[in-house]
N, C-alpha and C positions, 0 to 999 in steps of 0.2 A: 353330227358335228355342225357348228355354225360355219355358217356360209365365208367369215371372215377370216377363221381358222382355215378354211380349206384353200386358202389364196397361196398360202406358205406349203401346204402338205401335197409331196406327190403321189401320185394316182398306184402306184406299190403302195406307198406306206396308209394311204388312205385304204387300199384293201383290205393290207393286215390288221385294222386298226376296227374294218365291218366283220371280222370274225369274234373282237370281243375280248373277252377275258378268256386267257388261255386254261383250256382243261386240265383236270389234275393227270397224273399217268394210269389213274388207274379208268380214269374216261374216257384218253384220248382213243382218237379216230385214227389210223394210219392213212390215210386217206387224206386228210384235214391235216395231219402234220406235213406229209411232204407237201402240200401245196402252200401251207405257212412256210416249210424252208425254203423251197424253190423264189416267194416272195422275198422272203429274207436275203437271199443272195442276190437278187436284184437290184437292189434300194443300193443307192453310189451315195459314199460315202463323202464328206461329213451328211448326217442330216442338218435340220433344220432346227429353233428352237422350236417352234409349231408342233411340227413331228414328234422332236422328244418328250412333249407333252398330251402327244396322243398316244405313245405309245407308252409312257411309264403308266397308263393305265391299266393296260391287259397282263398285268402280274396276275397269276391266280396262288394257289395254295400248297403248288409246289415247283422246279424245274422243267416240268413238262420236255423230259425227256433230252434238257439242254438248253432248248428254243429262249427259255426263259435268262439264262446268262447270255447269250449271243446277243439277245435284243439288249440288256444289259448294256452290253458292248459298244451293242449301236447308238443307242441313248448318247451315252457318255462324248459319242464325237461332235454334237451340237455346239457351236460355236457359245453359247453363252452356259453353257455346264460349268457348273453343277446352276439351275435354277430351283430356286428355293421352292417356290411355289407347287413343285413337283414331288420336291419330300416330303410334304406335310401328312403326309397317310401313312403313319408308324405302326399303323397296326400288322400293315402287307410286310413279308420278312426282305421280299426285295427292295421295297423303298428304303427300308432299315439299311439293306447292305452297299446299295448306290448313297445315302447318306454317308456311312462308316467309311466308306472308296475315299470320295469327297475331302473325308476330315484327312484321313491316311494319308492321302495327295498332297495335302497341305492347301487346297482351293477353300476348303470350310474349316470352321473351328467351332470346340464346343465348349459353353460354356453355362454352364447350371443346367444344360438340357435343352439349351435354347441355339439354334445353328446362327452363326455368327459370321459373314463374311470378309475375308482378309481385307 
């Protein structure tokens, strides 16, 4: 992470954030999950917008057991959510569905495929 990103992100979320892209279910670790949720329940809410852009990275390839809607969740309370810059990776099914939230909300709008803000 650069050094200027970590001015905004706190030392929870900068942990969960040195484990990476979360494992599929059929990888994970029990071990490595509860210490991802034990972090996850620490981190006081709203985050950051910094944070949310640390974290809408470690989407992997499927729920990971939950963790992956949860952080979800947590994304979503950053004060400048939905930020665009963050959905740009449609190929991941979570950035797809944190987009879709977004439109649903009424915070974004679609238009020819292009996100649009109000």
């Amino acid at each position: 992470m650069k050094d200027s990103i970590l001015k905004n992100i706190r030392p929870e979320v900068q942990r969960i954030a040195e484990f990476g892209t979360f494992p599929s279910e059929e990888k994970a670790n029990i071990e490595h999950l509860e210490h991802l949720e034990a972090l996850y329940h620490s981190v006081e809410r709203p985050i950051s917008d910094d944070e949310a852009a640390e974290l809408v990275k470690l989407f992997g390839t499927d729920g990971c057991f939950g963790l992956a809607s949860s952080i979800m969740h947590l994304i979503e309370t950053a004060p400048s959510w939905p930020i665009k810059k963050c959905l740009a990776d449609l190929s991941n099914p979570w950035i797809v569905e944190l987009q879709n939230r977004a439109i649903r909300g009424g915070f974004l709008k679609e238009n020819q495929g292009i996100l649009n803000e109000h």
